[in-house]
N, C-alpha and C positions, 0 to 999 in steps of 0.2 A: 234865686232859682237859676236864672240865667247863667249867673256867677260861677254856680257849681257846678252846672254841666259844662263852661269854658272853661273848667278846672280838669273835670271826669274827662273832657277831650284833647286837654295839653300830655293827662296824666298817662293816657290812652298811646298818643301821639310818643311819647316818651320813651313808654314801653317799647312800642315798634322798634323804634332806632335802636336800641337796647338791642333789642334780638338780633336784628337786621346786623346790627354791627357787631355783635355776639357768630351769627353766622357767618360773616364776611371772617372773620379772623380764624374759625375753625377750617373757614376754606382756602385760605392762604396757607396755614399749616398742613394739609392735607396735601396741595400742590409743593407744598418746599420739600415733604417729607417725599412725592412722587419724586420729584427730580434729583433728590439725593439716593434713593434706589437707582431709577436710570442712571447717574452716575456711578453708582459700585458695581450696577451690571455689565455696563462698559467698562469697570474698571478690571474688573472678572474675565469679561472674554478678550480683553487686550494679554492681560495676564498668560492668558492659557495658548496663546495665539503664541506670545513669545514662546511658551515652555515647550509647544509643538514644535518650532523651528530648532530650536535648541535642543531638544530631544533627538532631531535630525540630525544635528551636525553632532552631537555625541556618539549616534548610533555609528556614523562616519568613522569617527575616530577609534571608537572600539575596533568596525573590522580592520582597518588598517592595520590596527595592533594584532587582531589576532593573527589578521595574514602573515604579518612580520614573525608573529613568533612562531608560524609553523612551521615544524621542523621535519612535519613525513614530509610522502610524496602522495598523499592524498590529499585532495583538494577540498575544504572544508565548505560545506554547504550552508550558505549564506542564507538564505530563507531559516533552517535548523535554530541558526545561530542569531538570527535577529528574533525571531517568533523568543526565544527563552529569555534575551536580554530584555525587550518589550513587555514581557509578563514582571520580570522585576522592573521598571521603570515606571508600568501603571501600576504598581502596586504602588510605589510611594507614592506617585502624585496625587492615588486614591486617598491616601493618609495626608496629604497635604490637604487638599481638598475637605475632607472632614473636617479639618482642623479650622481653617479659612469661615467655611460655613457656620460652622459650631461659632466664635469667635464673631461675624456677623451677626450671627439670633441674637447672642450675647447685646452686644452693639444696641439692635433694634429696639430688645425689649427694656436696654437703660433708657433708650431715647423717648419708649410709647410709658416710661414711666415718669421721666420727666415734664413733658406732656400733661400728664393727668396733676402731675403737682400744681403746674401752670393753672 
C-alpha cells in the first residue's frame, strides 16, 4: 500500500515536470516569436525612415529639374508641384507597403504553422 502511493506520488510528481516543462517551452517560444516581431517592426520603421529621407532628396531633385527645364517666365509653383508629385510617390509606397505586409502575414502564418507541427 505504502508502495503504491510512493508510486501514485512519483507518478504525480512526473506529471508536474511534464507540464512545468511543457509550459516553460511554450513560453520561450512565445518570447522568441515576441522578439522576432520586435525585430521586423524595427526593421519596418528603419525601412520607412529611410524611404522618407529618400523621398526628400528625390523630391529635391525633381524640382531642380523641373526648375531647369522651365522655359516661360512664369515661375512654377512649388507647393502645386510637390503636393502632385507626393500623391504619386505615396501611392507606390502604399503598394509597397501592401505588398511588405501582405508577404509578413504570409511569413507569420508559415511560422504559427510550424509551431503547431512542433
Amino acid at each position: 500500500r505504502e508502495r503504491e502511493e510512493q508510486e501514485h506520488q512519483q507518478r504525480k510528481c512526473e506529471e508536474q515536470k511534464r507540464k512545468r516543462q511543457q509550459r516553460e517551452r511554450e513560453e520561450q517560444k512565445r518570447q522568441a516569436r515576441r522578439e522576432r516581431e520586435k525585430q521586423e517592426r524595427r526593421r519596418i520603421e528603419h525601412a520607412r525612415r529611410l524611404r522618407e529621407a529618400r523621398r526628400e532628396a528625390d523630391w529635391k531633385a525633381e524640382w531642380h529639374r523641373q526648375l531647369s527645364r522651365n522655359t516661360t517666365c512664369l515661375p512654377l509653383d512649388e507647393a502645386a508641384c510637390r503636393r502632385e508629385w507626393e500623391d504619386a510617390q505615396q501611392a507606390r509606397e502604399d503598394e509597397l507597403y501592401q505588398q511588405e505586409m501582405q508577404q509578413w502575414r504570409v511569413d507569420l502564418t508559415e511560422e504559427e504553422d510550424e509551431e503547431e507541427e512542433e
